[in-house]
N, C-alpha and C positions, 0 to 999 in steps of 0.2 A: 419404547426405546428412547433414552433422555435422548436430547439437541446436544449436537455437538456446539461447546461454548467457543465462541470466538472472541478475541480483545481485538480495540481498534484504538488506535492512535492516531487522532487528529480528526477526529470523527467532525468536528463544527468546519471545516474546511470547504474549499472549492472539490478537493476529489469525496474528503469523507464522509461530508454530507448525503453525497448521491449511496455512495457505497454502504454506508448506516441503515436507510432507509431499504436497499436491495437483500439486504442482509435480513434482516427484521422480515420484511416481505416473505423471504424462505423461509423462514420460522428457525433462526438461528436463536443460539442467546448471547447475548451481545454483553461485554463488559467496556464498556467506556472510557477506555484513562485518558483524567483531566490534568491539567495542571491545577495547583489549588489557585482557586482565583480565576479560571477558566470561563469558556463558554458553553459547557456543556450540563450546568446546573440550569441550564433555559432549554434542555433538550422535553420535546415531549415525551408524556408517560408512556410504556409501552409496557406491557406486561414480561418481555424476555431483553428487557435491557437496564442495565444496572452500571453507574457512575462510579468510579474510585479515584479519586483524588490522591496523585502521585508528584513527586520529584522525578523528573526526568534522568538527572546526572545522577542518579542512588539508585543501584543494583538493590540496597537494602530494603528503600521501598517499593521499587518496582516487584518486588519476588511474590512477594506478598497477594498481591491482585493479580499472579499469572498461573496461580498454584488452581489446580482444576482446567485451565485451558489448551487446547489442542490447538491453535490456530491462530498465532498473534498476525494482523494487520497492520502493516504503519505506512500513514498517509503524512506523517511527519512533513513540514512545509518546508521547501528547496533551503533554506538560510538554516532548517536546524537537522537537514541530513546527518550531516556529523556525529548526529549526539544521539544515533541510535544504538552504539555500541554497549550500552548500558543496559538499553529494549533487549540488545540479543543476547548478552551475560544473564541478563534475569531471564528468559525464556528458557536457555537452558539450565540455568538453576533451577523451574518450575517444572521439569520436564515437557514444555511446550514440543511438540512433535516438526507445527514445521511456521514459519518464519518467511511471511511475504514484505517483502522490502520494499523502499518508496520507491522505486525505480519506473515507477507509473512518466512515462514520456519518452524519449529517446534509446534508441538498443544501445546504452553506454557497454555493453558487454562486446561488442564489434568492435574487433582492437581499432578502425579508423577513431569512430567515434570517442574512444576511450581517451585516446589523445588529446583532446578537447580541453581548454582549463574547465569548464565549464562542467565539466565529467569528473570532475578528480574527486571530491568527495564522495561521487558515488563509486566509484574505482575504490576506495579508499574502502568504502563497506563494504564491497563485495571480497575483498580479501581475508576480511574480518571474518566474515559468512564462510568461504572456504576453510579458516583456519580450524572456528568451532564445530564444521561438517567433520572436518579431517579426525578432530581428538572425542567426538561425539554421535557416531554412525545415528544414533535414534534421533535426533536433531536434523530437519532437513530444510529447503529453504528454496523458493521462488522469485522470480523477478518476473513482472509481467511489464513488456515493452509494448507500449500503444502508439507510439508515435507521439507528432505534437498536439495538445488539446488546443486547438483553434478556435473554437468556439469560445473558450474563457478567455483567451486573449480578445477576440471580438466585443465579448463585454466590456474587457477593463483596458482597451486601449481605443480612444476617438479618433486616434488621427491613420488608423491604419484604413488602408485605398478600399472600400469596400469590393470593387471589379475585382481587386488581385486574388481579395478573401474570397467570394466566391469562386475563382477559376480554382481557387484551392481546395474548395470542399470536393469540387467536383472535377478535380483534374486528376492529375498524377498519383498525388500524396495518397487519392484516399486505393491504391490500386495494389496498396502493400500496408496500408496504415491505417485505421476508421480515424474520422474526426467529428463524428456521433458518439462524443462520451458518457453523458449520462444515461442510456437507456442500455447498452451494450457490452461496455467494459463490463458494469457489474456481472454480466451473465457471463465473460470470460473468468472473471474471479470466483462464484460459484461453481465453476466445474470442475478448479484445480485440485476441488476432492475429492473426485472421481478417477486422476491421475493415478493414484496408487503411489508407493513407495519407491520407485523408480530412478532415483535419484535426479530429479528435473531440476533443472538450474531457471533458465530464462523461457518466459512463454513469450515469439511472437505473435499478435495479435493481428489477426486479420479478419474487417468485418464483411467483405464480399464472398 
């Protein structure tokens, strides 16, 4: 039975890094899309992972490298949310089945939350995603809500209170939220195809 191919977007990243390597792990096959000029001609060799070098803002490049995929990923970095609506026009161009959005962090799908400036790009995508659901039943699409990854902020911020950080790994937040990302989200995201056709919009993520 071939591997179902998966595309990921933004694979050299703080999330797609972890998720590349969990991916691979399962014995997925993995398509890569880089920007040209990218980081992911420094990725290592894998025998089920293969690089394509795309234009992000071109439907007419992106179609090209989505044609055969079941399962685009985008790890897309918070500044180029935006610019996924081109990922979801070529996805379903390619007849890509389903369509997991960066939405890795906060349940921006919780009308409080949604409120948020902070949210409104992703607000912005997720309407885009109902629109192409709406005109395209075989096109379907996930959000997977993890909360805050605390642990990347601990690396890339020195001045935050270490006492607070810890009462936060281990306090409240993680009682509805994990804040153990890289070993765990990935196995939430391998299960979502096990889901079935269901019409599933948002997974929250709970690692207790």
């Amino acid at each position: 039975m071939a591997s179902t191919r998966i595309a990921l977007a933004g694979a050299t990243g703080n999330l797609g890094t972890p998720i590349l390597k969990a991916l691979l792990d399962a014995d997925f096959s993995v398509t890569v899309l880089s920007r040209r000029g990218g980081n992911a001609s420094k990725l290592s060799h894998h025998p089920n992972l293969s690089v394509k070098e795309v234009e992000f803002h071109s439907v007419e490049s992106l179609r090209p490298a989505l044609l055969g995929v079941e399962v685009v990923v985008s790890c897309l970095a918070t500044l180029a949310i935006d610019s996924q609506n081109p990922l979801i026009d070529a996805s379903v161009a390619a007849g890509v089945k389903r369509f997991i959005s960066a939405e890795f962090g906060m349940d921006s799908w919780n009308d409080l939350c949604a409120q948020l400036p902070v949210c409104a790009p992703k607000v912005a995508v997720q309407k885009y995603l109902m629109q192409k659901f709406e005109l395209h039943p075989g096109f379907t699409f996930t959000a997977i809500a993890n909360g805050f990854l605390l642990e990347l902020a601990k690396d890339a911020q020195a001045d935050i209170d270490g006492a607070m950080l810890g009462f936060c790994f281990c306090g409240s937040l993680c009682s509805d939220y994990g804040c153990d990302f890289s070993g765990r989200l990935d196995n939430e995201l391998l299960g979502v195809k096990e889901l079935g056709e269901d019409e599933l919009r948002t997974l929250i993520v709970s690692f207790l």
